[in-house]
DSSP file (Angstrom, degrees, kcal/mol; ACC not computed):
  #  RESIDUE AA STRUCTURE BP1 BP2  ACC     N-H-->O    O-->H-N    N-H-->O    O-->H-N    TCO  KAPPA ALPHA  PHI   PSI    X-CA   Y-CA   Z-CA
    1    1 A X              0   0    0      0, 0.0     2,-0.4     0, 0.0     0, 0.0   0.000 360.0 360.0 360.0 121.3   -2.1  -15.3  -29.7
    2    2 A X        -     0   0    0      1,-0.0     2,-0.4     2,-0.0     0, 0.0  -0.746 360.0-147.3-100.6 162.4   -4.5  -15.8  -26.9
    3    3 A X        -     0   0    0     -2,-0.4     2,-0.2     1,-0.1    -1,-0.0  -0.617  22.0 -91.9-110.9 175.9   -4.4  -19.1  -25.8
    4    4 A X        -     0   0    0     -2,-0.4     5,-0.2     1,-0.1     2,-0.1  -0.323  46.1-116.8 -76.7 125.1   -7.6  -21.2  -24.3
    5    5 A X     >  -     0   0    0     -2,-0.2     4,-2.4     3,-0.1     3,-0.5  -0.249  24.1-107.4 -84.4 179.1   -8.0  -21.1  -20.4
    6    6 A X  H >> S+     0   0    0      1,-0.3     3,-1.7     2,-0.2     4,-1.6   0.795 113.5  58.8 -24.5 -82.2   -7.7  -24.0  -18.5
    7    7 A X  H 3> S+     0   0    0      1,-0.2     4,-2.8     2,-0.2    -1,-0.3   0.656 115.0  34.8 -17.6 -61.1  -11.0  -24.4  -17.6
    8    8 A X  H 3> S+     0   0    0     -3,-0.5     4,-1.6     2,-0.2    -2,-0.2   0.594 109.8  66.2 -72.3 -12.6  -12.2  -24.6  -21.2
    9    9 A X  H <X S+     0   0    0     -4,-2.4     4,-1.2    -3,-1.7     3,-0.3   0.979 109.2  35.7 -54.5 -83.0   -9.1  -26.4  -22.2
   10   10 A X  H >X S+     0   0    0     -4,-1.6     3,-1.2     1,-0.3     4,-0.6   0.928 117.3  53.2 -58.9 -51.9  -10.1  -29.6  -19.9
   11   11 A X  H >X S+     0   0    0     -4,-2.8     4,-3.3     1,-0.3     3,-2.8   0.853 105.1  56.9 -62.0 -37.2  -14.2  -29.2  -20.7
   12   12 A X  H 3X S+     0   0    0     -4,-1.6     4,-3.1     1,-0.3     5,-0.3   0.918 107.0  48.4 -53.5 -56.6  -13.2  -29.2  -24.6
   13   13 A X  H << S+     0   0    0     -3,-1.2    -1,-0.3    -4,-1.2    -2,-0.3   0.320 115.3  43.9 -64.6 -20.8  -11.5  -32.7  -23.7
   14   14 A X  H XX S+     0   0    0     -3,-2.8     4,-2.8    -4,-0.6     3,-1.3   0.732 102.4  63.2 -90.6 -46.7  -14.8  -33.8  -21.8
   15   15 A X  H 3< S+     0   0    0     -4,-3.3    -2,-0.3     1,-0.3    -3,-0.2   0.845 111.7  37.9 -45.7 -59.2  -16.6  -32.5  -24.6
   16   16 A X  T 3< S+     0   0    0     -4,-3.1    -1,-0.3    -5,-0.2     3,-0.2   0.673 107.2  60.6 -58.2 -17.2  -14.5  -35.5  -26.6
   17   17 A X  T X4 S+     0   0    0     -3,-1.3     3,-1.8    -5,-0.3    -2,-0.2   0.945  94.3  63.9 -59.9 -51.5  -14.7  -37.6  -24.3
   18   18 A X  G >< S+     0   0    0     -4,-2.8     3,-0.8    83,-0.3    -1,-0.2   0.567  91.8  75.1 -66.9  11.0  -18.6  -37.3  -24.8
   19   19 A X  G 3  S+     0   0    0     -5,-0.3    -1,-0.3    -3,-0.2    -2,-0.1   0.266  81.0  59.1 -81.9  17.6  -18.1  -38.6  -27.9
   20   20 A X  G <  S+     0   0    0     -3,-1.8    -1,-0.2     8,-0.3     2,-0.2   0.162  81.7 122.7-128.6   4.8  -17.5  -42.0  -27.1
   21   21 A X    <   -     0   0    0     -3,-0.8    24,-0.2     7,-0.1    23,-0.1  -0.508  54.8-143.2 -96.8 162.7  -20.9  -42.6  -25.4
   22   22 A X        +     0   0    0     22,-0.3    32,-1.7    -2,-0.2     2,-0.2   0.375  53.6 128.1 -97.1   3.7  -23.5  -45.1  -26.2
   23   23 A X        -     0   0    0     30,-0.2    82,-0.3     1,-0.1     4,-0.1  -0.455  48.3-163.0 -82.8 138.7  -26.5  -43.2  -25.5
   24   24 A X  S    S+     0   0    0     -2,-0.2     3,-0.1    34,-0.2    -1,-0.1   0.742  96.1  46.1 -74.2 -20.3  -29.5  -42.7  -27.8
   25   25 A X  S    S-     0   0    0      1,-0.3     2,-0.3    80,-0.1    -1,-0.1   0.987 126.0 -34.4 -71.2 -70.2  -30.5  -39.6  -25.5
   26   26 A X        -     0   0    0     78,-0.1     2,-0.9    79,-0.1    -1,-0.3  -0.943  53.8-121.8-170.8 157.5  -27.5  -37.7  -25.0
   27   27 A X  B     -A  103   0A   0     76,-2.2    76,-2.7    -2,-0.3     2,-0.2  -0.657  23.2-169.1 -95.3 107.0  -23.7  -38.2  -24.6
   28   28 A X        -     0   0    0     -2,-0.9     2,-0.3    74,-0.3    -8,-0.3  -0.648   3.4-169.6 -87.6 168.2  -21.8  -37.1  -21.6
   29   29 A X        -     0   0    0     -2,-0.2    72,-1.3    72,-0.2     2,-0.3  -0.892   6.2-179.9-130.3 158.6  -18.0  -37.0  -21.1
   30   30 A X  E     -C  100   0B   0     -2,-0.3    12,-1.6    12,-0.3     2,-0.3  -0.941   6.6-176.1-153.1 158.7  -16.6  -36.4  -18.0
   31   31 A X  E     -CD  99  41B   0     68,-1.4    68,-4.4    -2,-0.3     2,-0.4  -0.941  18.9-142.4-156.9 131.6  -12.5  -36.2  -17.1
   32   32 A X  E     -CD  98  40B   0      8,-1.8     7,-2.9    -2,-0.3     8,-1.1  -0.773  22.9-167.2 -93.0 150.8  -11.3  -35.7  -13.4
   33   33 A X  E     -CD  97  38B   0     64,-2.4    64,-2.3    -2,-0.4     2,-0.3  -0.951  11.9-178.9-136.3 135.2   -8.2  -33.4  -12.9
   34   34 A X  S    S-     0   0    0      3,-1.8     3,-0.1    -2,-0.2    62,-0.1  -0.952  71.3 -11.3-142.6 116.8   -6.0  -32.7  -10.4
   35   35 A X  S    S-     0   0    0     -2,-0.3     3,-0.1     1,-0.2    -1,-0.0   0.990 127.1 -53.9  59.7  55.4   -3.3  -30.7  -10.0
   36   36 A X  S    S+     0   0    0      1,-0.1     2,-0.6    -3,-0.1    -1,-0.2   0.667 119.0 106.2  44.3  22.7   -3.2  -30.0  -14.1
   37   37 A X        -     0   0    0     -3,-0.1    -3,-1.8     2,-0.0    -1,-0.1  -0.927  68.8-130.6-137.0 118.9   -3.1  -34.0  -14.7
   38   38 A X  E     -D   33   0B   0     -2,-0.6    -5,-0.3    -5,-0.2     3,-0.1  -0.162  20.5-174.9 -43.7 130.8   -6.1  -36.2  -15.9
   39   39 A X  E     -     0   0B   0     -7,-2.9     2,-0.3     1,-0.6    -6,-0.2   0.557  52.6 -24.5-139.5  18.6   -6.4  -38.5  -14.1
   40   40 A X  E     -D   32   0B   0     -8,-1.1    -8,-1.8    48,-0.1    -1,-0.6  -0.944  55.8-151.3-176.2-174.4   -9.2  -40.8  -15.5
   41   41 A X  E     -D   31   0B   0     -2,-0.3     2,-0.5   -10,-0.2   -10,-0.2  -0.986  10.9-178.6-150.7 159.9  -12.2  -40.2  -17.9
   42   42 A X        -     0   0    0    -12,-1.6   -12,-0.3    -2,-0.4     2,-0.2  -0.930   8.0-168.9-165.2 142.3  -15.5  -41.7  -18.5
   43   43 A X        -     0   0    0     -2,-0.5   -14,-0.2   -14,-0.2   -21,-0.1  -0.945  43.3 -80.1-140.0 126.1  -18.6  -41.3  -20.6
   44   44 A X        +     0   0    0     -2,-0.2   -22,-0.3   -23,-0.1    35,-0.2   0.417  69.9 129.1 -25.6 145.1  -22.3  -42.8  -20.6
   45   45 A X        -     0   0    0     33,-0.2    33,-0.9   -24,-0.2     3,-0.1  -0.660  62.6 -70.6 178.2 159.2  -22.3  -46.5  -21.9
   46   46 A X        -     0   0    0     31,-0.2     3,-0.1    -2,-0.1    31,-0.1   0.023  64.3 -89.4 -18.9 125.5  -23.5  -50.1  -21.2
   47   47 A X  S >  S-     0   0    0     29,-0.3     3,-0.7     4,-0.2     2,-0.2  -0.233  71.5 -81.4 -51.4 176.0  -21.4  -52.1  -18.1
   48   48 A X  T 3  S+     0   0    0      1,-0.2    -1,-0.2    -3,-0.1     3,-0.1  -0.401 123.6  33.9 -73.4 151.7  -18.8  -53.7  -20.0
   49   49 A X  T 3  S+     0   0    0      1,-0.2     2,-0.3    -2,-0.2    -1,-0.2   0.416 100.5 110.3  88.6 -16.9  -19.6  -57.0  -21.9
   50   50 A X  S <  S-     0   0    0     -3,-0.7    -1,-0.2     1,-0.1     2,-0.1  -0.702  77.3-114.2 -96.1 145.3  -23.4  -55.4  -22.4
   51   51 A X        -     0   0    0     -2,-0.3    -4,-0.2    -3,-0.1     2,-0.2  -0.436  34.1-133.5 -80.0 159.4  -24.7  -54.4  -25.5
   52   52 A X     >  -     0   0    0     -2,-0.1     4,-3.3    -6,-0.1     5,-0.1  -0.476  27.4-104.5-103.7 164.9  -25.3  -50.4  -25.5
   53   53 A X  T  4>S+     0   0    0      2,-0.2     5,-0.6    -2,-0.2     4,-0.3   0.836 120.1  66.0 -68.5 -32.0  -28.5  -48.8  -26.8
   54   54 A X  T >45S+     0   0    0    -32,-1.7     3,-2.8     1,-0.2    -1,-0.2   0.995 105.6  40.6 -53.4 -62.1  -26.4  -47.8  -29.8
   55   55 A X  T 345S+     0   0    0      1,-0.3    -1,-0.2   -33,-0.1    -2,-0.2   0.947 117.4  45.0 -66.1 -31.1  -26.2  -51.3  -30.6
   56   56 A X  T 3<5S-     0   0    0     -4,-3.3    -1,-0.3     2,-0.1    -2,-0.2   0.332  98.5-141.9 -80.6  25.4  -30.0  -52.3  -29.7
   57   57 A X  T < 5 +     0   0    0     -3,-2.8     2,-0.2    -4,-0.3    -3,-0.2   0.606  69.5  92.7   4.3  57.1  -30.7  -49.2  -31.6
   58   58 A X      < -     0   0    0     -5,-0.6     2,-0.2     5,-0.0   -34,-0.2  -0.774  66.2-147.9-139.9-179.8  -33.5  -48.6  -29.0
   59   59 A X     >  -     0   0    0     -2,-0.2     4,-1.8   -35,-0.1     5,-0.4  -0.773  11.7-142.9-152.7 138.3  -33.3  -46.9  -26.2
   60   60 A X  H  > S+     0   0    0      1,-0.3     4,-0.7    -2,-0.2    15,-0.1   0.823  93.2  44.5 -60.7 -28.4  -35.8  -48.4  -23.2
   61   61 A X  H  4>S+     0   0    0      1,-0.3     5,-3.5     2,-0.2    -1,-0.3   0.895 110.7  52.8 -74.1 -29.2  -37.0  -44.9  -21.4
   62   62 A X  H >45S+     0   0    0      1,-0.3     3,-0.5    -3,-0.3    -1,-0.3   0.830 108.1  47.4 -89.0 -23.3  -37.6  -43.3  -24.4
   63   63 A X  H 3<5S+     0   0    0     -4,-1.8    -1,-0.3     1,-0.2    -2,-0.2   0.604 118.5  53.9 -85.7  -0.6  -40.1  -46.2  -25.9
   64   64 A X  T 3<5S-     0   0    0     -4,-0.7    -2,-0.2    -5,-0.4    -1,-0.2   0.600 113.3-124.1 -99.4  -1.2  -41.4  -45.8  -22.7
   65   65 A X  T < 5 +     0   0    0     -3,-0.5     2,-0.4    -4,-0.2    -3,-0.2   0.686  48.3 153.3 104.5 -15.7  -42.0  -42.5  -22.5
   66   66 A X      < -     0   0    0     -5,-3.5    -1,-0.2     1,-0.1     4,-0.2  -0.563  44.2-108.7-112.9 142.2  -40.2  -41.2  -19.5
   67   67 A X    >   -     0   0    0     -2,-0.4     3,-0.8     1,-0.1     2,-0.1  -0.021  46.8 -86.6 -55.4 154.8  -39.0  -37.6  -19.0
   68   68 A X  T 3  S+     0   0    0      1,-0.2    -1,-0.1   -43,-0.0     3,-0.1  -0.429 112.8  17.7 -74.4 143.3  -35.4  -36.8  -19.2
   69   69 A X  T 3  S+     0   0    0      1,-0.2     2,-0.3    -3,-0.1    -1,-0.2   0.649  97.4  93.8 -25.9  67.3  -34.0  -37.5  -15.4
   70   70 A X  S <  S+     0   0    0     -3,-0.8    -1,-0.2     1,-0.3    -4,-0.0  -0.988  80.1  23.7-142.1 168.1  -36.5  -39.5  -13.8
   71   71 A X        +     0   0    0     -2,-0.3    -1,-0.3     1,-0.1    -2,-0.1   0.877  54.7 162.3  56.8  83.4  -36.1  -43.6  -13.7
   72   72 A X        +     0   0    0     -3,-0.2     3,-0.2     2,-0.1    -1,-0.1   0.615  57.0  79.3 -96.0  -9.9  -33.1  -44.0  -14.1
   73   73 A X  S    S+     0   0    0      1,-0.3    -2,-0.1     3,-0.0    -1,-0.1   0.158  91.6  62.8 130.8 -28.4  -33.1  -47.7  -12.9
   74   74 A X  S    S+     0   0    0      1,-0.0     2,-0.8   -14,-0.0    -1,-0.3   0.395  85.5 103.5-114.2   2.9  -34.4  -48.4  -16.5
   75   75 A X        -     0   0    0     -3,-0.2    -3,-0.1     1,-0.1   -16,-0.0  -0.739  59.9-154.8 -59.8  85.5  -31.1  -47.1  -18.1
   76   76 A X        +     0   0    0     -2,-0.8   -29,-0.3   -30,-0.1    -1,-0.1   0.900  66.0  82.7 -33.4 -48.7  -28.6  -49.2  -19.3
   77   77 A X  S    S-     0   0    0    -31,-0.1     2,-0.5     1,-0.1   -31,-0.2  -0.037  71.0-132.8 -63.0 175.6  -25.6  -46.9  -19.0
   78   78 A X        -     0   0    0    -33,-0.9   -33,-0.2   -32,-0.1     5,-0.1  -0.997  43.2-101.8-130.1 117.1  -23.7  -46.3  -16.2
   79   79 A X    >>  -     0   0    0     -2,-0.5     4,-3.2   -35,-0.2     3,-1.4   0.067  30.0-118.0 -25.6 124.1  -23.3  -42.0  -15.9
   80   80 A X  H 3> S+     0   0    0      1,-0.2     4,-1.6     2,-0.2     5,-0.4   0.929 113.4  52.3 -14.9 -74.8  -20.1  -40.5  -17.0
   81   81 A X  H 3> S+     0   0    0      1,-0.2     4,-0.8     2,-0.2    -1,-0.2   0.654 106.0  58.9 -84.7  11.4  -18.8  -39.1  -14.0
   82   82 A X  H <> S+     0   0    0     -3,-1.4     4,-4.5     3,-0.2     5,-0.3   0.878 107.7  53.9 -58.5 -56.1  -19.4  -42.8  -12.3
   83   83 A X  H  X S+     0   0    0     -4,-3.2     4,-1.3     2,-0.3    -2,-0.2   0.736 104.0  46.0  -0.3 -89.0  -17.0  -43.9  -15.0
   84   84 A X  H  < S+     0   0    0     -4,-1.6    -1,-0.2     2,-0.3    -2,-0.2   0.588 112.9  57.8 -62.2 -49.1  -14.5  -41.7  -14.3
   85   85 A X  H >< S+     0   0    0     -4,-0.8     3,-1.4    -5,-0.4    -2,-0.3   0.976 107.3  42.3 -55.2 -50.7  -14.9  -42.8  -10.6
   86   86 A X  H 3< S+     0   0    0     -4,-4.5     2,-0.4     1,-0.3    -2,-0.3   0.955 113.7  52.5 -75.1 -37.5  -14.5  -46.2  -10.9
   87   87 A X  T 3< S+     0   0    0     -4,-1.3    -1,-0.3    -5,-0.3     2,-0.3   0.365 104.5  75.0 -62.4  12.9  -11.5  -45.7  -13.3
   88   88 A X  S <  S-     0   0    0     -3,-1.4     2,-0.3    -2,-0.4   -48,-0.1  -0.895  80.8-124.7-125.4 156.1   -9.9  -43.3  -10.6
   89   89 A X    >>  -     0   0    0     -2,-0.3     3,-1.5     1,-0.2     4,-0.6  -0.877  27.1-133.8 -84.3 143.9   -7.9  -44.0   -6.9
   90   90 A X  H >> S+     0   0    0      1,-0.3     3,-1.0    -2,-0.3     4,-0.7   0.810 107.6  58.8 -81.9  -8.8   -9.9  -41.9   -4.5
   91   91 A X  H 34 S+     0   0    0      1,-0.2     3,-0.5     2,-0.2    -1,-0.3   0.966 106.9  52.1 -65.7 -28.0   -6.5  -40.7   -3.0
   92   92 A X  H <4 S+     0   0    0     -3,-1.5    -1,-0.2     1,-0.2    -2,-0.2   0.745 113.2  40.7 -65.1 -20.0   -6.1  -39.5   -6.5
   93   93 A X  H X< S+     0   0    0     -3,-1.0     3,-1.0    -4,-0.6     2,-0.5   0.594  79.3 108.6-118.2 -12.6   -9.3  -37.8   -6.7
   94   94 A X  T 3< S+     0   0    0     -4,-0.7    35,-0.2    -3,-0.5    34,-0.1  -0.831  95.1  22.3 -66.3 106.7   -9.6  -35.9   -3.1
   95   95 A X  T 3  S+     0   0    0     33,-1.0    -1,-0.2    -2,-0.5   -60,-0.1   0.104 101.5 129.7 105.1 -16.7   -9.1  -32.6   -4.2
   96   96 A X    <   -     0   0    0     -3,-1.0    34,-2.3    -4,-0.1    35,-1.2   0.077  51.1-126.1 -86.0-176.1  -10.0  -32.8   -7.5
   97   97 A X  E     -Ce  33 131B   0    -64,-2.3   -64,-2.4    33,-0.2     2,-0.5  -0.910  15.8-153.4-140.7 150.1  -12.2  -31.1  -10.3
   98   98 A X  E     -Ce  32 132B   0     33,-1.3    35,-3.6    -2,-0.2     2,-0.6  -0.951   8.8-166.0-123.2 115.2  -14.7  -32.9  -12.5
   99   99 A X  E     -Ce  31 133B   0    -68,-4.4   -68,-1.4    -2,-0.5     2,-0.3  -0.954   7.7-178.6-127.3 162.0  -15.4  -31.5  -15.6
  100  100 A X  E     +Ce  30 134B   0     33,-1.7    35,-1.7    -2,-0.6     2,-0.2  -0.890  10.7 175.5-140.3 145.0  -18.4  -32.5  -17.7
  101  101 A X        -     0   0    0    -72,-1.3     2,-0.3    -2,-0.3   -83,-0.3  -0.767  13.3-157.6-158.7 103.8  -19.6  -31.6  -21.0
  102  102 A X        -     0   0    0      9,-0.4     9,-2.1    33,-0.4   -74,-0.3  -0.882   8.5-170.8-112.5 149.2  -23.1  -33.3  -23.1
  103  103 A X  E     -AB  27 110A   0    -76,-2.7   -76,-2.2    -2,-0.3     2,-0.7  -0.660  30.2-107.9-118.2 172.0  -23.7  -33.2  -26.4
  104  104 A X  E >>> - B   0 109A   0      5,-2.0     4,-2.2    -2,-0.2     3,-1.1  -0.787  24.0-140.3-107.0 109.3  -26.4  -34.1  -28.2
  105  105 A X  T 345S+     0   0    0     -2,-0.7    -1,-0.1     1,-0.4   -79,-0.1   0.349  93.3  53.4-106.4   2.5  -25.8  -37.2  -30.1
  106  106 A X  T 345S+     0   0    0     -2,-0.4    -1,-0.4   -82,-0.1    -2,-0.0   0.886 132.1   9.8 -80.8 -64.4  -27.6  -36.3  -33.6
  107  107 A X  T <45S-     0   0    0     -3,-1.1    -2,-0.2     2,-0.1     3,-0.1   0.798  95.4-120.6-109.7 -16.7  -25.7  -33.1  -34.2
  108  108 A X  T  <5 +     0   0    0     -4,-2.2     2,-0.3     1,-0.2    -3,-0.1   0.857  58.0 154.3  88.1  33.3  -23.0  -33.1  -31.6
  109  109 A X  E   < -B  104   0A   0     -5,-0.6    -5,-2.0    28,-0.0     2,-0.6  -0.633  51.5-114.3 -92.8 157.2  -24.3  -29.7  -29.9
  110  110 A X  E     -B  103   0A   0     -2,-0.3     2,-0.5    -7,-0.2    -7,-0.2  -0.874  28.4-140.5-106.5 137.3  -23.6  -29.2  -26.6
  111  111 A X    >   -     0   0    0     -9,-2.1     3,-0.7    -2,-0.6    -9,-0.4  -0.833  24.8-138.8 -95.7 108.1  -27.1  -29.2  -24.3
  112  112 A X  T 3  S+     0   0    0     -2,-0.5    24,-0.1    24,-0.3     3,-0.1  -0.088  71.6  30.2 -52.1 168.0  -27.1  -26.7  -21.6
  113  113 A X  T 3  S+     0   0    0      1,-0.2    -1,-0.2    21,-0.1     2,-0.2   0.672  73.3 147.8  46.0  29.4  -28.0  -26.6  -18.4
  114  114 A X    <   -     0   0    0     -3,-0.7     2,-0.2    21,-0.3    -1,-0.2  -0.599  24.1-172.4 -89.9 146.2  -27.4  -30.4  -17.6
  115  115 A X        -     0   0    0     -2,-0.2     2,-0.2    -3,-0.1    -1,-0.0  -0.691  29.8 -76.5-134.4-162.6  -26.4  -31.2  -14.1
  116  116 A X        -     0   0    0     -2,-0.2     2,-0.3    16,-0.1    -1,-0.1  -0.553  46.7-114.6 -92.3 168.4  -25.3  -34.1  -12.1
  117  117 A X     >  -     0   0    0     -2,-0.2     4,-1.7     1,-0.1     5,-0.1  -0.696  29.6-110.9 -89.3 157.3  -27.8  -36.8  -11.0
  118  118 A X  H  > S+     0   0    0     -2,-0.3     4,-0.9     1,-0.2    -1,-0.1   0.752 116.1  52.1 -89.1 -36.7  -28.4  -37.1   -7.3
  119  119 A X  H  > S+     0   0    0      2,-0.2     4,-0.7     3,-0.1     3,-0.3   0.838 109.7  46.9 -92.8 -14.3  -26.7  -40.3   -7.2
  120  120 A X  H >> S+     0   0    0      2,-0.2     3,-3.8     1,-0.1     4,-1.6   0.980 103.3  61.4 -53.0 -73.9  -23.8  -39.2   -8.8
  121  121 A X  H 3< S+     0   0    0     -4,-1.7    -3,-0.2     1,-0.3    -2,-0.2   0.537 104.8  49.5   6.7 -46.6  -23.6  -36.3   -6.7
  122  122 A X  H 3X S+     0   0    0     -4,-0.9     4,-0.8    -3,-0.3    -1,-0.3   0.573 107.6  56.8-103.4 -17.8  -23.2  -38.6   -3.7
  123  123 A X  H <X S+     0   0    0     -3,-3.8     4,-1.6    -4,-0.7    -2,-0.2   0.769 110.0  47.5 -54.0 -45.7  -20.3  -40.6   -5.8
  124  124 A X  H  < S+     0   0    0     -4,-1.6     5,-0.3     2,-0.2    -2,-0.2   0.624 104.6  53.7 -72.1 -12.5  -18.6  -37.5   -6.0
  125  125 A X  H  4 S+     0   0    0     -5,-0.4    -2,-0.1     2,-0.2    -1,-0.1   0.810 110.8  48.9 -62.1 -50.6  -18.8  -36.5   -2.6
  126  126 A X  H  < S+     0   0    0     -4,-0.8    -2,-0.2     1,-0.2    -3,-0.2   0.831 109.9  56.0 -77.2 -42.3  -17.3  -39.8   -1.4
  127  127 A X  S  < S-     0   0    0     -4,-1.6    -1,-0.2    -5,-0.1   -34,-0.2   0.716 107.9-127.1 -33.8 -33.5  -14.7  -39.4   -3.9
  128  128 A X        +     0   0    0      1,-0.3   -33,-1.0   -34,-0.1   -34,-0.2   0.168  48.0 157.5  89.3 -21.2  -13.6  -36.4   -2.7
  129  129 A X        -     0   0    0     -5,-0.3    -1,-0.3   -35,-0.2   -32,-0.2  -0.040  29.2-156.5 -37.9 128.6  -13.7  -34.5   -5.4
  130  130 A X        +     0   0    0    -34,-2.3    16,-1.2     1,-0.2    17,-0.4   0.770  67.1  39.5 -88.1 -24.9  -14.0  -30.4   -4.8
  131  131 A X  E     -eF  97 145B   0    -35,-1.2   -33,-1.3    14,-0.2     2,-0.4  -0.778  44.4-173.0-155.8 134.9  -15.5  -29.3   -8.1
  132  132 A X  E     -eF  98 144B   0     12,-0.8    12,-1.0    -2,-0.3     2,-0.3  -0.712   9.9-176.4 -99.6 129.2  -17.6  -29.8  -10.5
  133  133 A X  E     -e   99   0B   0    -35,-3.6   -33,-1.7    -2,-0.4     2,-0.4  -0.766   5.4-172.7-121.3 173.5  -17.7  -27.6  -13.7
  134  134 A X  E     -e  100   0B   0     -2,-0.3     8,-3.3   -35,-0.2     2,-0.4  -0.993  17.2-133.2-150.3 125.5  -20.3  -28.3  -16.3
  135  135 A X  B     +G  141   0C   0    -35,-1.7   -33,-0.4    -2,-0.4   -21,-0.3  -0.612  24.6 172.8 -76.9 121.7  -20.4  -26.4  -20.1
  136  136 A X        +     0   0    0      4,-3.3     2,-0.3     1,-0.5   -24,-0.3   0.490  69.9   7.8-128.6  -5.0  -23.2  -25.3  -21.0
  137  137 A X  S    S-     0   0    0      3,-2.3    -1,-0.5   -26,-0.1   -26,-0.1  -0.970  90.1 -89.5-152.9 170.0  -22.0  -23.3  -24.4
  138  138 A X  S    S+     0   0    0     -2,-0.3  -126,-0.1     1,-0.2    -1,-0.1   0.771 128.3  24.7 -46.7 -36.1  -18.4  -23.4  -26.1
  139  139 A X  S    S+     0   0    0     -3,-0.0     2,-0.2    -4,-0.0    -1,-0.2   0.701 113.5  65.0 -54.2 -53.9  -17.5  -20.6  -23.9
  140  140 A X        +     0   0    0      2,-0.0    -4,-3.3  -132,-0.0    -3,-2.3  -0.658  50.9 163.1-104.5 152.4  -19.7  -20.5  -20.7
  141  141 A X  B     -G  135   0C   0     -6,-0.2     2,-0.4    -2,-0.2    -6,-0.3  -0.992  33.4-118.7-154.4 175.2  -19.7  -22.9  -18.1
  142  142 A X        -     0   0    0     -8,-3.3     2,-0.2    -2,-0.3    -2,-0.0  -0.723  21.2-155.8-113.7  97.7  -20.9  -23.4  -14.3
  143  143 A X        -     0   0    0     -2,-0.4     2,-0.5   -10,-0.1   -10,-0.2  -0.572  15.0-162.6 -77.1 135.8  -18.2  -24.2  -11.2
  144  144 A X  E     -F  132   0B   0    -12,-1.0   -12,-0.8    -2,-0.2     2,-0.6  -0.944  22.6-138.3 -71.5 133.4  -19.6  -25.8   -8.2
  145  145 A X  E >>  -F  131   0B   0     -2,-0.5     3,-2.6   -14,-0.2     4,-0.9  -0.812  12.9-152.7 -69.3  97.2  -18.3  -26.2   -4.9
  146  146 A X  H >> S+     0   0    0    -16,-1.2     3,-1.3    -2,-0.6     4,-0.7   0.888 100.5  65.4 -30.8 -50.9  -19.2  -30.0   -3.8
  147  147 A X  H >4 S+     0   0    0    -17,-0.4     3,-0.6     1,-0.2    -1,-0.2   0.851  91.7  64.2 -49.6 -35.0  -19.2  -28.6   -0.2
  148  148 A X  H <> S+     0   0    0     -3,-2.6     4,-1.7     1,-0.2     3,-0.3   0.770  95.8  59.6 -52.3 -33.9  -22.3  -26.7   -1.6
  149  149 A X  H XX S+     0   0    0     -3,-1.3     4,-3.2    -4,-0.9     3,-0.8   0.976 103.0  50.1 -40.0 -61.1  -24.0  -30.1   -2.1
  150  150 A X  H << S+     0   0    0     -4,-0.7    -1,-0.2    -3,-0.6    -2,-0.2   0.242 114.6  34.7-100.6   4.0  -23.9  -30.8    1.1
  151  151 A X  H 34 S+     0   0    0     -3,-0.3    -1,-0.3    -4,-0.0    -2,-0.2   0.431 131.8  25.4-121.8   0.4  -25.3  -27.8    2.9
  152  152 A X  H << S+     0   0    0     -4,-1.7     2,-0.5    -3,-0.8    -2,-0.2   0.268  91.9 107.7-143.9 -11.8  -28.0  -26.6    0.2
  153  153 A X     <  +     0   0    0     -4,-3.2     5,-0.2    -5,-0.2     3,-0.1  -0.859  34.9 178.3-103.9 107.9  -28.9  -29.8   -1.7
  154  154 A X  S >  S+     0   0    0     -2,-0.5     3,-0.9     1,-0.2     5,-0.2   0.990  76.0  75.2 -55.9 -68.3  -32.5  -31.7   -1.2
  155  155 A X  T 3  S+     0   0    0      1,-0.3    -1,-0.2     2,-0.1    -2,-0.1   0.763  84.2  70.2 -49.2 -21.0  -31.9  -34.3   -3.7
  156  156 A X  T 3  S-     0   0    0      1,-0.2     2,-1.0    -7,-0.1    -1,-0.3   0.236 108.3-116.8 -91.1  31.3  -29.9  -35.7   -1.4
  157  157 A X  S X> S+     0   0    0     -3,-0.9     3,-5.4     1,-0.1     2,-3.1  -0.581  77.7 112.2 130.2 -47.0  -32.1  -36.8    0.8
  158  158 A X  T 34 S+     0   0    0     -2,-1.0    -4,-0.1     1,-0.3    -1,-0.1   0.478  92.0  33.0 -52.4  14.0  -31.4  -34.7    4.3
  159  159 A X  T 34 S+     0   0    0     -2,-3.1    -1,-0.3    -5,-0.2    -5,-0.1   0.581  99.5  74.0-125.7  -0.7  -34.2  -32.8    4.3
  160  160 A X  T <4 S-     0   0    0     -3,-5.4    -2,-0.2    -6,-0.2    -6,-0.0   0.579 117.1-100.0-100.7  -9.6  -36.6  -35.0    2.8
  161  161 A X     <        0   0    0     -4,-0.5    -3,-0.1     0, 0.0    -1,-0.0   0.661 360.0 360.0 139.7  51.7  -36.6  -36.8    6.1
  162  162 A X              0   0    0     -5,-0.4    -4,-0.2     0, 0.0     0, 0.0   0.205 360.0 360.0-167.3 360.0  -34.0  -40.2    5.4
């Protein structure tokens, strides 16, 4: 019997996670781990107490028009792996691995090639977290080094001159 590694093990388990989001676009999941133990989870939705796009069965960027990661400011949710940050203690979470997995919330396919948003990125930095891995089919997926961010990454602002 071979059994399922690790890696795909935890993403399967974002993968469900992203099943619990409130987005009309697409559903992330996200679950921090450390030292083989979860140690919180989160997936796109509405602050607490707000109605979700599910329930206003609209969703505002998209009657508006705007391309998949730009605005975000006109979102109602609050990102996955923010989620999963505010549910976590950062001593818990210095050292840790993020894994992330979206599906798409009509058929429940998983969308390749999704990454993190720039101000997530910088939530996970301050977290501590060391890596983020991201699915992009049932099988493949992509590990990042967080340290990588932070010597190679424009969106985060140090080269763009602020």
């Amino acid at each position: 019997m071979e059994r399922v590694s690790k890696d795909n093990y935890y993403l399967d388990i974002a993968q469900t996670v992203s099943e619990r989001s409130t987005c009309l676009r697409r559903r992330f999941g996200s679950i921090i781990v450390k030292n083989d133990n979860i140690i919180a989870t989160g997936y796109n939705g509405a602050p607490r107490g707000r109605k979700n796009c599910t329930d206003l069965g609209v969703c505002k960027r998209t009657e508006m028009g705007i391309p998949r990661g730009e605005r975000y400011e006109l979102c109602r949710s609050i990102h996955s792996e923010a989620n999963a940050i505010i549910a976590a203690a950062r001593n818990d979470m210095i050292g840790a691995t993020l894994y992330m997995c979206c599906t798409a919330p009509l058929t429940g396919e998983i969308q390749p090639d999704t990454g993190n948003c720039m101000m997530c990125k910088r939530m996970i930095i301050n977290a501590g977290i060391e890596w983020v891995v991201i699915r992009d089919t049932k099988d493949a997926y992509r590990r990042i080094a967080v340290s990588d961010w932070l010597e190679n990454d424009d969106s985060l602002g140090d080269k763009l001159g602020y």
